[in-house]
C-alpha positions as CSV (number, residue, x, y, z in Angstrom):
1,X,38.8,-9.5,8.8
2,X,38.5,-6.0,10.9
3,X,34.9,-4.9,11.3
4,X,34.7,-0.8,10.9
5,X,31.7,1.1,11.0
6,X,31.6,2.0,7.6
7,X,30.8,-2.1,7.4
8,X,26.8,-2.9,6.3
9,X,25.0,-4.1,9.1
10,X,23.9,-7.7,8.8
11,X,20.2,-8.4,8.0
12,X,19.0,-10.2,10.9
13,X,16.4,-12.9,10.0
14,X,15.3,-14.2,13.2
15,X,14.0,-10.7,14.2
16,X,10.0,-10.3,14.3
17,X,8.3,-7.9,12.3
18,X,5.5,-6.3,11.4
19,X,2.9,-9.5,10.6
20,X,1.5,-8.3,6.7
21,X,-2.4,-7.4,7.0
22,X,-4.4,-6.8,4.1
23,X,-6.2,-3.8,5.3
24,X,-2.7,-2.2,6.2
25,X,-1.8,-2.7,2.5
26,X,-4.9,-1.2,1.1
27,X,-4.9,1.7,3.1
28,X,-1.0,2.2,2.2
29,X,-1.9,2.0,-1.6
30,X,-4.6,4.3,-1.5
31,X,-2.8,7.1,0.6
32,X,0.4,6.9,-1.6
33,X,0.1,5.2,-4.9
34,X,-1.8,7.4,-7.7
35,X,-3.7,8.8,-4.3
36,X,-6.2,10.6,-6.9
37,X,-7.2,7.2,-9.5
38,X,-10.7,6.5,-8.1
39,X,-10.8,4.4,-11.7
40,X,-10.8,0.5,-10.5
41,X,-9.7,-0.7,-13.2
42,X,-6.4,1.6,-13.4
43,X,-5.9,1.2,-9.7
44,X,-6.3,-3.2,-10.9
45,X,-3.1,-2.5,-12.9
46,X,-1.0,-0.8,-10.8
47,X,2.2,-2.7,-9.5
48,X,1.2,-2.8,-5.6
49,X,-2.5,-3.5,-6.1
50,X,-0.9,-6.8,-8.2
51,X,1.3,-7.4,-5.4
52,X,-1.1,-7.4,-2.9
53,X,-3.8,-9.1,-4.4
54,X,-1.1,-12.0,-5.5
55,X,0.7,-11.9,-1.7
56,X,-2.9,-12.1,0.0
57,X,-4.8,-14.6,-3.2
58,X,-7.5,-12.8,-4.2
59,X,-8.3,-11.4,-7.7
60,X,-6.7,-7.6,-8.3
61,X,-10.2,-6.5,-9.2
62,X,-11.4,-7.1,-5.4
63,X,-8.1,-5.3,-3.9
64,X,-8.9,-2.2,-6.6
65,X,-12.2,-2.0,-5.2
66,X,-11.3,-2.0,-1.7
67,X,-8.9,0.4,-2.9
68,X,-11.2,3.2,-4.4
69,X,-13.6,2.3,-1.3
70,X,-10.7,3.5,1.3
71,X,-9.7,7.0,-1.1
72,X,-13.6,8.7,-1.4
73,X,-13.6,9.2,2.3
74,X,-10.0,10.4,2.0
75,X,-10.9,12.5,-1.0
76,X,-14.3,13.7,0.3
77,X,-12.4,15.0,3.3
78,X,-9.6,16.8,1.4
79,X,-12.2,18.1,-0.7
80,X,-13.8,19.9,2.4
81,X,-11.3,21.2,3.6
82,X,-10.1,23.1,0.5
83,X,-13.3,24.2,0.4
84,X,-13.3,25.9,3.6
C-alpha cells in the first residue's frame, strides 16, 4: 500500500480542540443562522438552536432567547450604521 498525496489525511483523534462553550454557540447562531429572526419561537425551531440546547441540556426555548438577546445589539448596530 503506497501512500500519494492525493491520499485523505487521517483524522487524528488524540489531537485537542477547541473545548465547546455555550456562549460561543449562541453567538455563532445568531451571526449566521437566519441573522434577521428576532422571533424566539422560529429561532426555538431552527436545527442549531436544537442542537445546542440538546448538546448543552437546557430547553430550546432558553437557547432561542439567548439567541434573540445576542442579535438586537447586532441589529441595533447595523441599523445605525445604514443610517448614517
Amino acid at each position: 500500500m503506497s501512500k500519494s498525496g492525493a491520499d485523505l489525511k487521517v483524522y487524528d483523534r488524540k489531537r485537542k480542540y477547541k473545548t465547546p462553550s455555550y456562549w460561543f454557540g449562541v453567538e455563532w447562531i445568531a451571526l449566521n443562522d437566519e441573522p434577521d429572526c428576532l422571533d424566539s419561537t422560529e429561532v426555538a425551531g431552527l436545527v442549531s438552536t436544537c442542537l445546542l440546547a440538546d448538546l448543552f441540556g437546557c430547553p430550546a426555548n432558553i437557547v432561542a432567547a439567548d439567541i434573540v438577546s445576542k442579535r438586537l445589539p447586532l441589529l441595533r448596530k447595523r441599523h445605525d450604521e445604514n443610517a448614517a
